[in-house]
C-alpha positions in Angstrom: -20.0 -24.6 7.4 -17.3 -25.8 9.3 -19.7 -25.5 12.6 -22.6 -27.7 11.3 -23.4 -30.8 13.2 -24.8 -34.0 12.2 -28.5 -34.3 12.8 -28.3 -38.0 14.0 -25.0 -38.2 15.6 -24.2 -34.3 16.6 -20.7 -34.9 15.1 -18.9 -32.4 13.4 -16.5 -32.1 10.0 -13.6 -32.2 12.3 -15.0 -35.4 14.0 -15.9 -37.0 10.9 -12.2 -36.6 9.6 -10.9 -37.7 12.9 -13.4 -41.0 12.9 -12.4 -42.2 9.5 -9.0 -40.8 9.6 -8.5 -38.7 6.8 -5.3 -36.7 8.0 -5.4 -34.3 5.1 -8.8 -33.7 5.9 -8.0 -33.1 9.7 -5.1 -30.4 9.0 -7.5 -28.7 6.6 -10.2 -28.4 9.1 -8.0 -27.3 11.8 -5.6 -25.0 9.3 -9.1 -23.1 8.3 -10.1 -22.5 12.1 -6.3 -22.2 13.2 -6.8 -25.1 15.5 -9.5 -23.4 18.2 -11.7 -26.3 17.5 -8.9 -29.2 18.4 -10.9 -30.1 21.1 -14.5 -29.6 20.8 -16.5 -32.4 22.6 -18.2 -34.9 20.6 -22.0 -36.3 22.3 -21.7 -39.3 20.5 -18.4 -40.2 22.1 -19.4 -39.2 25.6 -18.0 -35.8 25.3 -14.6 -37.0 23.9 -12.8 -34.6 22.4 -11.3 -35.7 18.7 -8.3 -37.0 19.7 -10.8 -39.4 22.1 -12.2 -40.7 18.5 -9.0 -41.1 17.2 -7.7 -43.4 19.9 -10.5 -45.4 20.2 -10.8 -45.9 15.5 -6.9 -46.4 15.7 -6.7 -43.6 14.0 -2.6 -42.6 13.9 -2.8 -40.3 11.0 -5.7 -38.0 12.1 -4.2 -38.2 16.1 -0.5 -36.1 14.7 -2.3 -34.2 13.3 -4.2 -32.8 16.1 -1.5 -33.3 18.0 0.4 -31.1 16.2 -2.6 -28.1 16.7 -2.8 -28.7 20.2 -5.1 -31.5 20.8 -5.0 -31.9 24.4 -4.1 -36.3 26.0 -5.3 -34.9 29.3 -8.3 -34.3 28.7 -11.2 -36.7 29.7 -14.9 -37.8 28.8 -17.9 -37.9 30.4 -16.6 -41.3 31.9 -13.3 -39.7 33.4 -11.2 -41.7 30.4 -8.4 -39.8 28.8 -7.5 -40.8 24.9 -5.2 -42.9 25.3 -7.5 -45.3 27.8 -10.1 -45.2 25.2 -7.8 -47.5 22.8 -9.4 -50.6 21.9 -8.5 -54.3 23.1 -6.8 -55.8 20.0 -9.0 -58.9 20.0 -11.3 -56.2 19.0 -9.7 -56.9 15.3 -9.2 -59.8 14.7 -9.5 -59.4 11.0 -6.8 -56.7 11.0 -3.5 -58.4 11.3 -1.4 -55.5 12.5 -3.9 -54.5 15.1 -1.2 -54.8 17.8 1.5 -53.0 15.8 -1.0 -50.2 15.3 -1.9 -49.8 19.4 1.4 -49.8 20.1 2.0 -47.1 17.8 -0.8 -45.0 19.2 -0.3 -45.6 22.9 3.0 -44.2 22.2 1.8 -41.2 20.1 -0.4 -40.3 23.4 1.7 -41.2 26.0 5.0 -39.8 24.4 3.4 -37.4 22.2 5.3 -36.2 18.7 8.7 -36.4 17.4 10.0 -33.3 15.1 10.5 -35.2 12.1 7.1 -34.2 9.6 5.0 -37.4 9.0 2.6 -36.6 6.3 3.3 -35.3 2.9 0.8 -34.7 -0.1 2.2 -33.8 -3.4 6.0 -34.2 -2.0 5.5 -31.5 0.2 5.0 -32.2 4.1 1.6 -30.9 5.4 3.5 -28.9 8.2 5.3 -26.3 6.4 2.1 -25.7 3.6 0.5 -22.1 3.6 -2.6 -21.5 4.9 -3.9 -19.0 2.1 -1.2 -19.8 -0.8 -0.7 -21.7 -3.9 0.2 -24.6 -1.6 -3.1 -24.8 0.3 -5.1 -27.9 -0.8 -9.2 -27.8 -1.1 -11.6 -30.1 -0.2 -12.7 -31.0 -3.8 -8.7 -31.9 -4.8 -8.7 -34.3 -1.8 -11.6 -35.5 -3.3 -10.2 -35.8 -6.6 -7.7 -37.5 -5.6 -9.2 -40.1 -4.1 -11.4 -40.3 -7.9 -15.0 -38.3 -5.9 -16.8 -35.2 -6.8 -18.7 -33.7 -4.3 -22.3 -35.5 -4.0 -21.0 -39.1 -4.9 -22.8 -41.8 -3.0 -19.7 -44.0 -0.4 -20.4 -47.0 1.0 -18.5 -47.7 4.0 -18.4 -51.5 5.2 -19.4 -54.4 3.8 
């Protein structure tokens, strides 16, 4: 159920994606709902839409991809902040030595939005010319094959 909410945060699939920025995840999501939920507002990040989550985790990967369906830089929280003003500080992270690099990179995405040129491939093939309903589509349990889960595995997150 691509609707259901978590009970303790109200967050969604699509924000769950977006937070731990699983791009494939993302563009599966948004492929399988053609994109009307690109900006559904999230409680836990004052009414953020995803691409506010995705701006303030530093997530690139995940913010193309809802780019790319639609996701809107104008919109704005509960506290009047747009994406890209919800980027962090990067002496946020200081045990992340590209931290810079990486806001740099996404205050560009927002600001300047995305080039033509296909950034994410799986298999060899980019993400933006797969079928929706074919051969090429890609399931949730492949993604988790790939990354060695079956569905019900315990992940720890963290230290």
């Amino acid at each position: 159920d691509l609707t259901a909410k978590c009970r303790w945060t109200d967050m969604t699939p699509l924000h769950y994606a977006t937070f731990f920025d699983v791009a494939p995840v993302v563009t599966t999501l948004l492929h399988h709902t053609k994109g009307t939920d690109v900006d559904t507002p999230c409680i836990e990040y004052e009414n953020g839409t995803p691409l506010h989550i995705a701006a303030s985790n530093l997530a690139l990967g995940a913010a193309r991809v809802l780019l790319k369906f639609g996701g809107d830089v104008e919109s704005t929280d509960d506290l009047g902040r747009k994406p890209i003003d919800c980027i962090p500080d990067a002496d946020n992270f200081d045990m992340v030595l590209d931290a810079q690099e990486i806001i740099e990179k996404m205050t560009r995405l927002l600001q300047d939005g995305l080039d033509t040129k296909p950034r994410f491939y799986i298999s060899g093939q980019s993400v933006s010319t797969m079928s929706k309903s074919g051969t090429n589509s890609i399931s949730g349990r492949s993604i988790l094959q790939a990354m060695g889960l079956k569905l019900n595995d315990a992940v720890l997150i963290g230290n």
